[in-house]
Each structure stands twice: as structure tokens, then as C-alpha cells.
PLY file of the C-alpha trace (Angstrom):
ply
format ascii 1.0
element vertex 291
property float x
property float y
property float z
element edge 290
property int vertex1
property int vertex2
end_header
16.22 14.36 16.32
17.58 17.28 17.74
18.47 20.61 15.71
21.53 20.04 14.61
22.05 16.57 15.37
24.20 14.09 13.49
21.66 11.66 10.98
20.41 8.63 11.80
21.64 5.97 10.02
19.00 3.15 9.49
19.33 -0.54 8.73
16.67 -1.57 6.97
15.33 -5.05 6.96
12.63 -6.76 4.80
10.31 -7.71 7.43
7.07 -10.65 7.12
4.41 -9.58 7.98
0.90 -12.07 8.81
-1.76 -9.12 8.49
-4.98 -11.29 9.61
-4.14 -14.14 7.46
-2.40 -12.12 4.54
1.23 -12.32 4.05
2.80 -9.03 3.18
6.94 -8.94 2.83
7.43 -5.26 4.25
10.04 -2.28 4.14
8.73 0.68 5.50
10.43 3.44 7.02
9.89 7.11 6.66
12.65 9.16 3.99
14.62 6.13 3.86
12.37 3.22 2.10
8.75 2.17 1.46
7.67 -0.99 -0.81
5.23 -3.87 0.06
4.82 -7.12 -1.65
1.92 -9.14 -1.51
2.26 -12.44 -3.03
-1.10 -13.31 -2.78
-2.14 -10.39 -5.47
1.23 -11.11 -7.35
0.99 -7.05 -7.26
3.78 -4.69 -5.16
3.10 -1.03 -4.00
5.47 1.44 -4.32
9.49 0.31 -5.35
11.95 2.33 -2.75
15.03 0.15 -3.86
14.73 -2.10 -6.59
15.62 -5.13 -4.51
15.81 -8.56 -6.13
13.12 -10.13 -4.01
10.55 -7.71 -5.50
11.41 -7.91 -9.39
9.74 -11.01 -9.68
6.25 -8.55 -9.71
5.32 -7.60 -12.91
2.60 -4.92 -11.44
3.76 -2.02 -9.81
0.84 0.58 -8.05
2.67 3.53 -7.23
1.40 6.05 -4.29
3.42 8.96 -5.03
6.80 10.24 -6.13
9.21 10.75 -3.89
12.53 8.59 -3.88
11.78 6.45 -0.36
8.55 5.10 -2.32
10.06 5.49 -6.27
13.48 5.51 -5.98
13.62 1.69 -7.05
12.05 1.57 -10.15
14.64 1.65 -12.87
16.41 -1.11 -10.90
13.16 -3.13 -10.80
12.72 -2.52 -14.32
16.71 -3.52 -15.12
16.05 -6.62 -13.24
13.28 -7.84 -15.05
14.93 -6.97 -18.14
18.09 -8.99 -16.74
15.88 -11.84 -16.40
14.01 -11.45 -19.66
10.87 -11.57 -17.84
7.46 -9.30 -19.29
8.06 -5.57 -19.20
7.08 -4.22 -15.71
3.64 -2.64 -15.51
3.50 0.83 -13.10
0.06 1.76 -12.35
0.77 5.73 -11.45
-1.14 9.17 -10.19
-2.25 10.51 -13.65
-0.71 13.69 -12.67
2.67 12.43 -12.92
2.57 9.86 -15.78
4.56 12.00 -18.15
7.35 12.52 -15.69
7.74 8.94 -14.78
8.22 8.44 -18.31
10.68 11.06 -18.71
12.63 9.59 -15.19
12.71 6.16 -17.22
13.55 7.67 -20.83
16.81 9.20 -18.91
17.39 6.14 -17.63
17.42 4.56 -20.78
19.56 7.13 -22.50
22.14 6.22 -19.43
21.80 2.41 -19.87
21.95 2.59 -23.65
19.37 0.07 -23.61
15.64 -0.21 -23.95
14.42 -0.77 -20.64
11.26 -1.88 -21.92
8.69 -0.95 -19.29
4.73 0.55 -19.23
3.66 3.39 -17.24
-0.73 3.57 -16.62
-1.77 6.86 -15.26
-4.87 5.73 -13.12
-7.13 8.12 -10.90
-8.98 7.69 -8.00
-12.12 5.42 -8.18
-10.87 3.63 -11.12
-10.91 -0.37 -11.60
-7.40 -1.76 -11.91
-8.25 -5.49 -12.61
-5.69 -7.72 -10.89
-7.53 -11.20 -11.29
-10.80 -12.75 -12.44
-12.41 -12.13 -8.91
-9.72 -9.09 -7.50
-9.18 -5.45 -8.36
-7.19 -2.41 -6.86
-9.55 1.01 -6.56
-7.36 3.69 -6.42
-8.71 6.49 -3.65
-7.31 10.15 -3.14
-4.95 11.10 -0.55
-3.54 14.33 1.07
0.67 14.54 0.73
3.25 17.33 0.12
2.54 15.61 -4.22
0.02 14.45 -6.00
-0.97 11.06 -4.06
-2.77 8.14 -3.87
-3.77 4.94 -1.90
-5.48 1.71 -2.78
-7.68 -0.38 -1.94
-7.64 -4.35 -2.86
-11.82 -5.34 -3.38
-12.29 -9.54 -3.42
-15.50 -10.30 -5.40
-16.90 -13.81 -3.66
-19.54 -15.64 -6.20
-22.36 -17.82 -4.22
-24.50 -19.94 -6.04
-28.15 -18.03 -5.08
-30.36 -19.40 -2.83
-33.41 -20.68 -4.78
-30.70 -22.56 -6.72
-29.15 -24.26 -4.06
-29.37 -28.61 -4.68
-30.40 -28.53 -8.53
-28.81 -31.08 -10.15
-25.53 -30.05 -12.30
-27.01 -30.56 -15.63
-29.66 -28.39 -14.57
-27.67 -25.37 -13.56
-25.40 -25.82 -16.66
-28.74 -25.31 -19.05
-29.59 -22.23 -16.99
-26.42 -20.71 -17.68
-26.40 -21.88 -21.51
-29.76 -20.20 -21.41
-28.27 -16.86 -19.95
-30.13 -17.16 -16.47
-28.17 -15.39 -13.74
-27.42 -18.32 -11.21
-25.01 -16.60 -8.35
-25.28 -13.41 -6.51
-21.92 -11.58 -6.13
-20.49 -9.54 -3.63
-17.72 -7.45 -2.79
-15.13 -6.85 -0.11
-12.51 -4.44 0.78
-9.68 -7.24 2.32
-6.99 -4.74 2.03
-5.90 -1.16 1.84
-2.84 1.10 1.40
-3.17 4.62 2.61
0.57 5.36 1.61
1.62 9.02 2.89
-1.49 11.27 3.90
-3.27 13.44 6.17
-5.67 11.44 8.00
-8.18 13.64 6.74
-8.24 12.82 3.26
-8.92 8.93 4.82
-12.23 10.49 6.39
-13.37 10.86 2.89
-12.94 7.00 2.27
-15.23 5.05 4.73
-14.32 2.41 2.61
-10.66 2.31 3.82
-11.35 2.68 7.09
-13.62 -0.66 7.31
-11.00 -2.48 5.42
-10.91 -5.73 6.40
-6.99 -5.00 6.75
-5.41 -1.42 6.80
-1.75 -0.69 6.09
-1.83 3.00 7.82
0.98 5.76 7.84
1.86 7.12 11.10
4.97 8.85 10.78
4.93 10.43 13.93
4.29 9.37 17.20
4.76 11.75 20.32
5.45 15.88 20.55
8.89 15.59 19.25
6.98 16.39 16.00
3.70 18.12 16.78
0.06 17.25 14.59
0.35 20.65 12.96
3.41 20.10 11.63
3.19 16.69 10.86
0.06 17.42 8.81
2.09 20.22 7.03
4.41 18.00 5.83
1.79 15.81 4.47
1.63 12.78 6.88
-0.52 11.37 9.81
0.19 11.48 13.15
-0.87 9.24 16.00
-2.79 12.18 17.48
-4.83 11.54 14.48
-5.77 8.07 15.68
-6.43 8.50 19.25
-8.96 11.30 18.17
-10.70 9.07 15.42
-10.14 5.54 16.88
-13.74 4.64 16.43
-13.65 5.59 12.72
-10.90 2.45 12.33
-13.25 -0.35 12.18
-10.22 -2.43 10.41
-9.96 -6.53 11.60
-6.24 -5.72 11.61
-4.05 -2.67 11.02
-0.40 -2.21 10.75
0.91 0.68 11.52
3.83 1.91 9.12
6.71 4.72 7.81
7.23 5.39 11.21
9.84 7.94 11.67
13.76 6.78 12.68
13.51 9.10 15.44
11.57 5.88 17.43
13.11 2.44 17.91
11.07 -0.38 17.70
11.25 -0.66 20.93
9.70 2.80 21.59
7.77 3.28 18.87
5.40 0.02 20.53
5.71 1.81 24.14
4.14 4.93 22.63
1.38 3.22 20.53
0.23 0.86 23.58
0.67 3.65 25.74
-1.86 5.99 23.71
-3.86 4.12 21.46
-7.50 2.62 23.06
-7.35 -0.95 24.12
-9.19 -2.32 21.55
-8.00 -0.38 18.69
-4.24 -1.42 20.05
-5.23 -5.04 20.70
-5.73 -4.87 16.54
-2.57 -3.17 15.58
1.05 -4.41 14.47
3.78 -1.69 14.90
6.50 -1.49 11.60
9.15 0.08 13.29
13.11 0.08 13.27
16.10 0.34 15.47
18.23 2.68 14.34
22.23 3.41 15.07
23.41 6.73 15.61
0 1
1 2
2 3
3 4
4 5
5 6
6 7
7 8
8 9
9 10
10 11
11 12
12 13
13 14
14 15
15 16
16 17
17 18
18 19
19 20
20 21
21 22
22 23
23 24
24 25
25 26
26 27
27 28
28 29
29 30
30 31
31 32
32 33
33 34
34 35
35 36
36 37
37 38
38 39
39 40
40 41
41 42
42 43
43 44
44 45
45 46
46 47
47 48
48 49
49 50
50 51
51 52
52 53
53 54
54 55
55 56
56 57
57 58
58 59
59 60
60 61
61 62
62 63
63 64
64 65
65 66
66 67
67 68
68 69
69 70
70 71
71 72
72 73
73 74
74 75
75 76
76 77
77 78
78 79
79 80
80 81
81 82
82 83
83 84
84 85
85 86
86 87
87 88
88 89
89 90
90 91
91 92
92 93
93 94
94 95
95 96
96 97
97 98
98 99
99 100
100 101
101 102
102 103
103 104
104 105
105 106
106 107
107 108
108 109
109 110
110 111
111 112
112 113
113 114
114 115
115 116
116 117
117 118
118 119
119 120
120 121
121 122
122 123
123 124
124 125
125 126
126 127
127 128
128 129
129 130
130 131
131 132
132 133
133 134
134 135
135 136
136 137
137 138
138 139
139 140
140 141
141 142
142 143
143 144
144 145
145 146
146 147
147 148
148 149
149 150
150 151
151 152
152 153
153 154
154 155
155 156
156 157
157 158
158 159
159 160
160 161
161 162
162 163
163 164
164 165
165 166
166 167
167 168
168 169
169 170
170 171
171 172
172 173
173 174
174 175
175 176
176 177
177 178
178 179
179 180
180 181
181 182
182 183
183 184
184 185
185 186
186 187
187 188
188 189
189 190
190 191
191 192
192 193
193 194
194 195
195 196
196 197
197 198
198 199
199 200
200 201
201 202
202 203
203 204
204 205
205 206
206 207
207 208
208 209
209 210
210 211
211 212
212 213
213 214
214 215
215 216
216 217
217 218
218 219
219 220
220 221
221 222
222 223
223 224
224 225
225 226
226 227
227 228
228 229
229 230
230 231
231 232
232 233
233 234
234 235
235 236
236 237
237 238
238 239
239 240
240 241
241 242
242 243
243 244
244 245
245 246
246 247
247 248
248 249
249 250
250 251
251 252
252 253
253 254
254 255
255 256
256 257
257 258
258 259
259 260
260 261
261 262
262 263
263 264
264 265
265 266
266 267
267 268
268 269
269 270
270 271
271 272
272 273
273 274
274 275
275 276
276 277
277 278
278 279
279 280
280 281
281 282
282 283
283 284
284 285
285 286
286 287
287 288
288 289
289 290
């Protein structure tokens, strides 16, 4: 936008999202609103409005503090309350647990009601179980506030190979008998970088062979240069075209995009710069914007 400029003024649609087989439900755009909800995890990140659609999660993992990513959350948890469903659950940077109390405990001072809700400071490399065979792993990230992204690791049980065709009576004595019959293994199927430097995501290998990435890329062209954009905490696309073979991800979609881009041009400058194959592999979250 240019100095001086009148604002942009943004609608912003829920967009559905297929990410390689996972349905997301998707608002994303940069200073305005960020939440994802993935029905599959019955789990949301971040709560920029407290829409209807998304009080029906109990399990909140929050990236960071700033309103376009937390600005939701005491209408998500008046919703649920509304509804007399279970107390929302807000997984948090430990860093900032006492203040997202404090944000609520105002909020219930305002209500005059109890607003019954549960904040969990978490830090990175910690096991949030979400399901028998399904955690989120916090990792650290690089904004402007204390930060962080997650990743979603799928445990898959197979029965091992030497027991493989014993009869079920058989295997069920083993196991009485404490005899370890499957081999487990895990998988990174998804990840949330919320708002970073791509730096920080160089200390993650993990993230970066996620079977699916949700990526911020605020900023696209020279209208904002990489300096800056790393200044302000956030990745630019520079920051992909120099570390495209690092992003070994099935399926990546590229998000928070700044308004200054329509969708339209936001997809012209991401095919235009990005490597074949790394852009044959990426969905562009943008949105048109009205002046």
C-alpha cells in the first residue's frame, strides 16, 4: 500500500481447503484474521473471531497473541458457554499463560458471568495428546512475541512381522502375557508454522518434511523487502525461493498473505517465482480485497 494510502478493507471468507487428503476450513489473512479448523483432529489453531462454525472445538492451540490470531477467544468461549457445551481448552506459549488469563478474567468481570474456560501453558517439544494414536508437538518460532507452531504426529500400529498369520487366540495370550506384538511408528501429517521467520523453521527439519505444511508468507514481491519483512517477524517468499529444497512437504499451503495482493496476484507472483516442482505442490490462501 502506498504511504499514505487509504486502508484496505478486506472481506473475509471461510475458505475449504483439501490439503492432500485433509480437510482444513480456513481464514487466513495477515492483521485482519487467522484461525484453522481441522475436523479430522476435532482441534482448531488460533481463534481470530469467535465465529460460530468454530465453537463447536473444545481444543484451542494458540500460536501467539496478537488480535488477528486471539482476538476471538472470549467469543468462542461465550459460545460454548451459550451452548452449555465443556469449558474450552486453550493450549498457549507458557510465556503468556498468565495474561491470557487475565484477558479472560476481564472478560468475565464485563460479562458478569463465569465464562468457564482452561488455559495450558505448553512449550516447545512437549506432547499435547489429542487422541489414542495423535498428538500436537509444539516447536519454537521467530515473531515480533513469544511464538509457536505445531506439529500434528499420527502414530500407525502394525502387527510385527514374525507375527504376521498366528491365529487370534494366539496373539491374544501373547498380549495377556505382556509380549510386545506391533511395532509403532510415527509421522508428521501436518504442521502449523503460524507467524515466523523462516529461520526459526530451519531449526525444525521436522516441519519442513511434514507430510502437509500450512506456511506463512506474508509477503510476496519488493513492495515489502526480506529485511523488513523479517523485522516484523514474518516470512517472505524470498525465503522460499532461496530454501526450496529444504520444503520436502507432499503439499503446502501457503497462508496470511498480505491484503496488499489479490488472489489473483498473489498466484501470478508465487507461480512466477517459486521452482516448478515446489509450485506444482503449493495452494495459494489469498484474498481480493476492495479499496
Amino acid at each position: 500500500m502506498r504511504c499514505g494510502a487509504r486502508p484496505v478493507l478486506t472481506t473475509v471468507e471461510l475458505q475449504r481447503i483439501d490439503l492432500a487428503g485433509l480437510q482444513l476450513d480456513v481464514v487466513s489473512v495477515a492483521g485482519i484474521e487467522s484461525r484453522v479448523d481441522i475436523p479430522a483432529f476435532d482441534v482448531a489453531v488460533d481463534v481470530g473471531r469467535g465465529d460460530v462454525a468454530l465453537a463447536r472445538r473444545r481444543r484451542v492451540l494458540l500460536t501467539h497473541a496478537h488480535v488477528d490470531h486471539l482476538g476471538g477467544i472470549a467469543a468462542h468461549v461465550g459460545s460454548r458457554a451459550l451452548w452449555r457445551l465443556p469449558p474450552p481448552v486453550y493450549f498457549v506459549p507458557e510465556e503468556i499463560r498468565d495474561e491470557v488469563e487475565l484477558l479472560l478474567d476481564v472478560w468475565r468481570r464485563l460479562q458478569r458471568d463465569a465464562m468457564p474456560a482452561e488455559v495450558r501453558g505448553v512449550v516447545a517439544g512437549e506432547r499435547i495428546p489429542l487422541g489414542r494414536d495423535l498428538d500436537a508437538i509444539p516447536f519454537r518460532t521467530d515473531h515480533r512475541v513469544p511464538s509457536l507452531g505445531y506439529m500434528f504426529v499420527q502414530r500407525t500400529r502394525r502387527l510385527r512381522a514374525d507375527r504376521v498369520g498366528l491365529p487370534g487366540h494366539v496373539l491374544a495370550t501373547l498380549r495377556r502375557q505382556g509380549v510386545v506384538l506391533e511395532d509403532s511408528t510415527e509421522e508428521v501429517v501436518f504442521a502449523v508454522t503460524g507467524d515466523t521467520c523462516f529461520e526459526a523453521l530451519l531449526e525444525v527439519p521436522e516441519v519442513l518434511s511434514a507430510k502437509r505444511l500450512m506456511l506463512e508468507v506474508t509477503f510476496l514481491d519488493e513492495r515489502v523487502e526480506r529485511a523488513s519483512a523479517r523485522a516484523k517477524g514474518h516470512t517472505h517468499l524470498d525465503d522460499l525461493v532461496e530454501h526450496a529444497a529444504c520444503l520436502q512437504n507432499e503439499a503446502l499451503l501457503l497462508c496470511h498473505i498480505s491484503t496488499r495482493y489479490s488472489t489473483v496476484e498473489a498466484e501470478r507472483i508465487v507461480r512466477e517465482r517459486l521452482p516448478a516442482d515446489l509450485m506444482e505442490r503449493c495452494t495459494v490462501l489469498a484474498t481480493d480485497s476492495l479499496r
